[in-house]
C-alpha positions in Angstrom: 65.9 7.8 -22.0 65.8 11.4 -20.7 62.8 12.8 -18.3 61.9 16.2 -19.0 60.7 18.5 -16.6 58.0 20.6 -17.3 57.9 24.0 -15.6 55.2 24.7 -13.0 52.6 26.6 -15.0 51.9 29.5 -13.6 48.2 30.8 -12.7 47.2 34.1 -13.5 44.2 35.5 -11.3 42.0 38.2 -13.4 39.8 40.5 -11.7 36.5 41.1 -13.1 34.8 43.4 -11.0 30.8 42.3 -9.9 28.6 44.5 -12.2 26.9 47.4 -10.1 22.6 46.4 -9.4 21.4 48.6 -12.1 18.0 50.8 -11.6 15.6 49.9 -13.7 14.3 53.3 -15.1 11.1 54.8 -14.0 7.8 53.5 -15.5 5.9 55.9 -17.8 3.0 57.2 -15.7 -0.2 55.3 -16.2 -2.9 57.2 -19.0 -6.9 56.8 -18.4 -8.3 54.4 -20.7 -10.4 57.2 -23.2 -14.5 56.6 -22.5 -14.7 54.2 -25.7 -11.6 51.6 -24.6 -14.0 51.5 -21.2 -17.1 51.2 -22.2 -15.4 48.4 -24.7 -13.9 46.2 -21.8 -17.1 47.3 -19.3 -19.7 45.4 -22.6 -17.0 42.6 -23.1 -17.0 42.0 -18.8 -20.7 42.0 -18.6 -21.2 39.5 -21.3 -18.4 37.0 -19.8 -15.4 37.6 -22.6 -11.7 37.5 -22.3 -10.6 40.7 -21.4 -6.8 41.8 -22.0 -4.7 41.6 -18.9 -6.6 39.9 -16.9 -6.7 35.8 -15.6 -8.5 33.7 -18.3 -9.3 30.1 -16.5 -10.8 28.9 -19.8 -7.1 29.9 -21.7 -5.1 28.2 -18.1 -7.8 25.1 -18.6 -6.7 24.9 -22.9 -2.9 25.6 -22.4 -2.5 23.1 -20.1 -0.7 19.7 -20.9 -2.1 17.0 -21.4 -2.5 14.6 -18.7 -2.8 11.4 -20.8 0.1 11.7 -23.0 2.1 9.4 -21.0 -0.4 6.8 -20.7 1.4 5.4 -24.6 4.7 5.1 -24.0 5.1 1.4 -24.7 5.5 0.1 -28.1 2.5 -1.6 -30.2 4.6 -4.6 -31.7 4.6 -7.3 -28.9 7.5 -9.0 -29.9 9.0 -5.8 -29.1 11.5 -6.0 -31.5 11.1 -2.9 -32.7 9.9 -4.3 -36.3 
């Protein structure tokens, strides 16, 4: 029985050049709110509401998990058979 050689592969390296920190572009400059959008949010902040772009603790409190859901991990059947 014969060996056979292989050759030594040979590695190529490739450069890839690191991509240059891009500047994100300017932001747009920030309009007034017209009268009505203010007196909107001021009515809506006086009587307690949800206003847009602000912290909501009530939406934080509902989003939130669950605590309990891995209280019922374990199966019901007690022979634990899985029947």
């Amino acid at each position: 029985m014969t060996r056979t050689q292989s050759s030594p592969a040979r590695r190529r390296r490739i450069f890839v050049p690191v991509p240059a920190e891009s500047v994100p572009p300017p932001a747009p400059p920030q309009l007034p709110d017209p009268p009505i959008y203010r007196a909107l949010v001021r009515t809506w902040a006086d009587r307690g509401r949800t206003l847009p772009g602000r912290h909501d603790p009530e939406w934080v409190r509902l989003a939130a998990p669950f605590p309990g859901l891995g209280q019922f991990s374990g199966s019901r059947d007690p022979r634990r058979d899985g029947r």
